[in-house]
C-alpha positions as MATLAB code, in Angstrom:
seq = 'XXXXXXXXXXXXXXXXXXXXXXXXXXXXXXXXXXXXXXXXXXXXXXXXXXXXXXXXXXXXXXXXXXXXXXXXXXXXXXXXXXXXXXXXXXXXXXXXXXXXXXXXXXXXXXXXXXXXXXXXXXXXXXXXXXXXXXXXXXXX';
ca = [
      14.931  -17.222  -20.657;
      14.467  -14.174  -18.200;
      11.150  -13.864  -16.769;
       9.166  -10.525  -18.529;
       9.078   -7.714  -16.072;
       6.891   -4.193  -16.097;
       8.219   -0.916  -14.650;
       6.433   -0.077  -11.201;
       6.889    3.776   -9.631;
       4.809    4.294   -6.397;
       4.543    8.014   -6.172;
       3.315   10.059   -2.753;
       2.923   14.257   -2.764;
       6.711   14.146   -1.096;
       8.366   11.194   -2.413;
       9.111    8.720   -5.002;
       8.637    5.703   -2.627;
       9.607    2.967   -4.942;
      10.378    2.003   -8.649;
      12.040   -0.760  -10.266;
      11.224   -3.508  -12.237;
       9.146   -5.983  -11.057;
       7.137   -9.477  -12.069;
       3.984   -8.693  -10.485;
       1.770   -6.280   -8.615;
      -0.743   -7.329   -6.549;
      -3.045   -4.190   -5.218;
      -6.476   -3.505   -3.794;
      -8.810   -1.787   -6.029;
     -12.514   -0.792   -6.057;
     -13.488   -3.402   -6.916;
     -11.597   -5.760   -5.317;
      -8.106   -7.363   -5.461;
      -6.043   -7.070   -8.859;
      -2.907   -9.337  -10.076;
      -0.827   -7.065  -12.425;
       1.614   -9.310  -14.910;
       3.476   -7.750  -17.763;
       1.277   -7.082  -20.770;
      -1.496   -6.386  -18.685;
      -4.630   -4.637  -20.754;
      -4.614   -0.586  -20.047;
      -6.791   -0.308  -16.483;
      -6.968    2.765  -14.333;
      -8.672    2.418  -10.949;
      -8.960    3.783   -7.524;
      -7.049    2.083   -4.810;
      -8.314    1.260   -1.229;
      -6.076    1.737    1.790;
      -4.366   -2.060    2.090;
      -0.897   -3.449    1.313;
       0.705   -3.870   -2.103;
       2.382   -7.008   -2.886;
       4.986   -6.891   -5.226;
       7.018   -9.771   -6.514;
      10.755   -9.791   -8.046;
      12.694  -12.833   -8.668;
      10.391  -14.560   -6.870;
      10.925  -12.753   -3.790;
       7.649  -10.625   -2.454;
       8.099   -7.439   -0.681;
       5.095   -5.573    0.594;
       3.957   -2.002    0.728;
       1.783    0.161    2.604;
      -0.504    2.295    0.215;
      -3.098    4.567    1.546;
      -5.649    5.764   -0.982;
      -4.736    6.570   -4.486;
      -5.339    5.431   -8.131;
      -3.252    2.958   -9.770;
      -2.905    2.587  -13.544;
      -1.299    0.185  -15.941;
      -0.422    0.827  -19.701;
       2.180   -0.286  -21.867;
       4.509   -2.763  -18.975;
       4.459    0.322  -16.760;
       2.162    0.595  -13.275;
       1.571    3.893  -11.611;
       0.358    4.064   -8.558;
      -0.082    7.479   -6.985;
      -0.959    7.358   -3.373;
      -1.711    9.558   -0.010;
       1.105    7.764    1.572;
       3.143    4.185    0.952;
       5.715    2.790    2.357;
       7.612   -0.489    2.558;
       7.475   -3.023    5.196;
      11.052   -2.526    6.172;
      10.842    1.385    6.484;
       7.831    0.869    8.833;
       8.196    2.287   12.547;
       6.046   -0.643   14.392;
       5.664    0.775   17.655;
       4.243    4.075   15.955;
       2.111    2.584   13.424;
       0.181    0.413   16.801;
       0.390    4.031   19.041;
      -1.853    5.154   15.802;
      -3.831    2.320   15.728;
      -4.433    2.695   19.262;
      -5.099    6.527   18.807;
      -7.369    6.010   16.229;
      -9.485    3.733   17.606;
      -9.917    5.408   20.756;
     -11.813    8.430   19.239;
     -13.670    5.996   16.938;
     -14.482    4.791   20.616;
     -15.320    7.979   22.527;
     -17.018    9.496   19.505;
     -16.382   12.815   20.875;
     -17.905   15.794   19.605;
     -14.627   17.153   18.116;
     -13.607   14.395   16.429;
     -14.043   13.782   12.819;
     -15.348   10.609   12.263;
     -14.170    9.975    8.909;
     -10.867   11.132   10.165;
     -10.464    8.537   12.697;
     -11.605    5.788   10.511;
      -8.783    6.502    8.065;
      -6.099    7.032   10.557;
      -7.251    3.371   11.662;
      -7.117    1.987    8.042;
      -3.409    3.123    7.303;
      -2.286    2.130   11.032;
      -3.548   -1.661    9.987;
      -2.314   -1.598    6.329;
       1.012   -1.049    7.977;
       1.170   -3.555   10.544;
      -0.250   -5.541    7.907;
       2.628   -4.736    5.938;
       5.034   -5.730    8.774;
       3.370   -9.185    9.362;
       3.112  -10.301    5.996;
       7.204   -9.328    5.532;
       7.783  -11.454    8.765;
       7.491   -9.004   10.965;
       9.782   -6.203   12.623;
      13.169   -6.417   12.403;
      15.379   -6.458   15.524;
];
């Protein structure tokens, strides 16, 4: 018997970054961490800035999601997001000049920098190296 699967479309304000159909959606919420199977109960929630696992034939690719809400209703999860991208579209070496970047005006606290800024510059640098590691890192 084929395993049950559930529609998953990861939008951005340019893109459609991903959609197929998948086994299982792992994602950062709110309120913490949340394992999406098929016939889930209806949720909406806000997401955190973190890495979305995803698992298909029991293979797990992993995403790069930076803010945005995530909902689930009827075998179908939405996630709508600042940014996302998959491990394997990730530029390493400018995802850690970022995460440099970022933490050296969190650093210097400057006058002109925006604080909140920085920190979320910082967050989406780690969710993608995150996103690299946990794929097995960058490909040569």
């Amino acid at each position: 018997m084929a395993e049950k699967l559930q529609k998953l479309i990861v939008v951005t304000p340019s893109r459609v970054a991903f959609t197929d159909e998948v086994r299982m959606v792992i994602a950062r919420g709110a309120g913490g961490d949340l394992g999406i199977l098929p016939d889930h109960a209806p949720l909406i929630t806000s997401l955190k800035t973190d890495v979305v696992r995803i698992q298909k034939d029991g293979q797990w690719r992993y995403m790069a999601v930076s803010n945005g809400f995530l909902e689930v209703k009827n075998n179908r999860v939405v996630i709508v997001a600042d940014s996302a991208e998959l491990a394997e579209e990730i530029d390493v070496e400018r995802a850690r000049r970022a995460k440099e970047r970022a933490e050296e005006r969190l650093r210097t606290r400057a006058p002109e920098i925006d604080i909140l800024r920085a920190e979320a510059a910082l967050m989406r640098a780690l969710a993608r190296l995150k996103a690299v590691e946990l794929a097995g890192g960058p490909r040569r």
